[in-house]
C-alpha positions as CSV (number, residue, x, y, z in Angstrom):
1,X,32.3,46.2,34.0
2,X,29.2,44.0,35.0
3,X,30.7,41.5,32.3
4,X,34.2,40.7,34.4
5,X,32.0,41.3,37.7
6,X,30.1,38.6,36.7
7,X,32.9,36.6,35.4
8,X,35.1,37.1,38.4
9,X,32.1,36.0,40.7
10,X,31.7,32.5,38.6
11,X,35.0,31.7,39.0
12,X,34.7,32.6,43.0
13,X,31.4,30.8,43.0
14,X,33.6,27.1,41.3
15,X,36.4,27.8,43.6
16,X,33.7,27.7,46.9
17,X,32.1,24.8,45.5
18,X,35.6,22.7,45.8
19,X,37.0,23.6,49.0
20,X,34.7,23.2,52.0
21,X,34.6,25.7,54.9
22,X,36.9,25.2,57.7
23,X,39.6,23.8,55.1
24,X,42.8,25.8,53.9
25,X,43.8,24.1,50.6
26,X,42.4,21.3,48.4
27,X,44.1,19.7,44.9
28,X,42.0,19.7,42.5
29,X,43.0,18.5,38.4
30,X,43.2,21.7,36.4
31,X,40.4,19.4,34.0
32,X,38.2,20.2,36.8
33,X,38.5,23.9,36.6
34,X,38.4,23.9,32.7
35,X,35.3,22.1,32.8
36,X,33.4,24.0,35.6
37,X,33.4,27.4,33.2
38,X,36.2,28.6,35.3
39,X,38.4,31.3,33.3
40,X,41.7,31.7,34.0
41,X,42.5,35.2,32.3
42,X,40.2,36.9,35.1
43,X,41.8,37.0,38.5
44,X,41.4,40.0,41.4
45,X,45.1,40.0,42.3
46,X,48.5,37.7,42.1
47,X,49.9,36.8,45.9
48,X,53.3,35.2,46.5
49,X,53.1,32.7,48.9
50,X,55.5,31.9,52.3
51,X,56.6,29.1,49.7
52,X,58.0,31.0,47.4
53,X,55.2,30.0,45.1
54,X,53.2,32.5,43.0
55,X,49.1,32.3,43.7
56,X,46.6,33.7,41.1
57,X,44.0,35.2,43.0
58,X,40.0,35.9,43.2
59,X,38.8,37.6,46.0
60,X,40.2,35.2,49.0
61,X,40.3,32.2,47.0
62,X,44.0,31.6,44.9
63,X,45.1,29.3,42.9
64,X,48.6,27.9,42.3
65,X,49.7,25.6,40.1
66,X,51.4,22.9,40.8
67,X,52.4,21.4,37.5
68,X,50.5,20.9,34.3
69,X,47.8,19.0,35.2
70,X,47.3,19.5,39.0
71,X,46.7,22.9,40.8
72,X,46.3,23.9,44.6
73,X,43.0,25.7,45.4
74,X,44.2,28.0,49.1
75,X,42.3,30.2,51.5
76,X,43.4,33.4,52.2
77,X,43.5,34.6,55.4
C-alpha cells in the first residue's frame, strides 16, 4: 500500500510541477512524462470529460491524451 501511495504521489508531484496554479490545462509531449518517472499504470480514477474525451486521473490532476505523442495535463474542479 505505501508502495502505490508513494507512486501515485510522484506522479501527482510531476503533474504540479507542469501546470502552474491559477491555470486549467497545459500540453505537455508525453516524452516529458516518460522521462519525469511518471507511471502511467497508477491512476486514482478515469473521468469523462464535457468533451466527450476520457481523462486518466490522480487526485485532481488528469491526463488525456491527445494523440501519440502529445497529451493534455487538466485541473479538476
Amino acid at each position: 500500500m505505501r508502495r502505490i501511495n508513494s507512486i501515485l504521489k510522484r506522479n501527482r508531484s510531476i503533474l504540479l510541477a507542469k501546470l502552474p496554479e491559477g491555470k486549467k490545462q497545459v500540453k505537455v509531449p508525453k516524452d516529458y512524462l516518460i522521462f519525469s518517472g511518471f507511471s502511467f499504470g497508477y491512476m486514482t480514477h478515469q473521468a469523462v470529460q464535457p468533451s466527450g474525451l476520457s481523462a486518466l486521473c490522480c487526485y485532481e490532476f488528469g491526463v488525456i491524451f491527445m494523440d501519440e505523442n502529445c497529451c493534455l495535463i487538466i485541473r479538476q474542479n
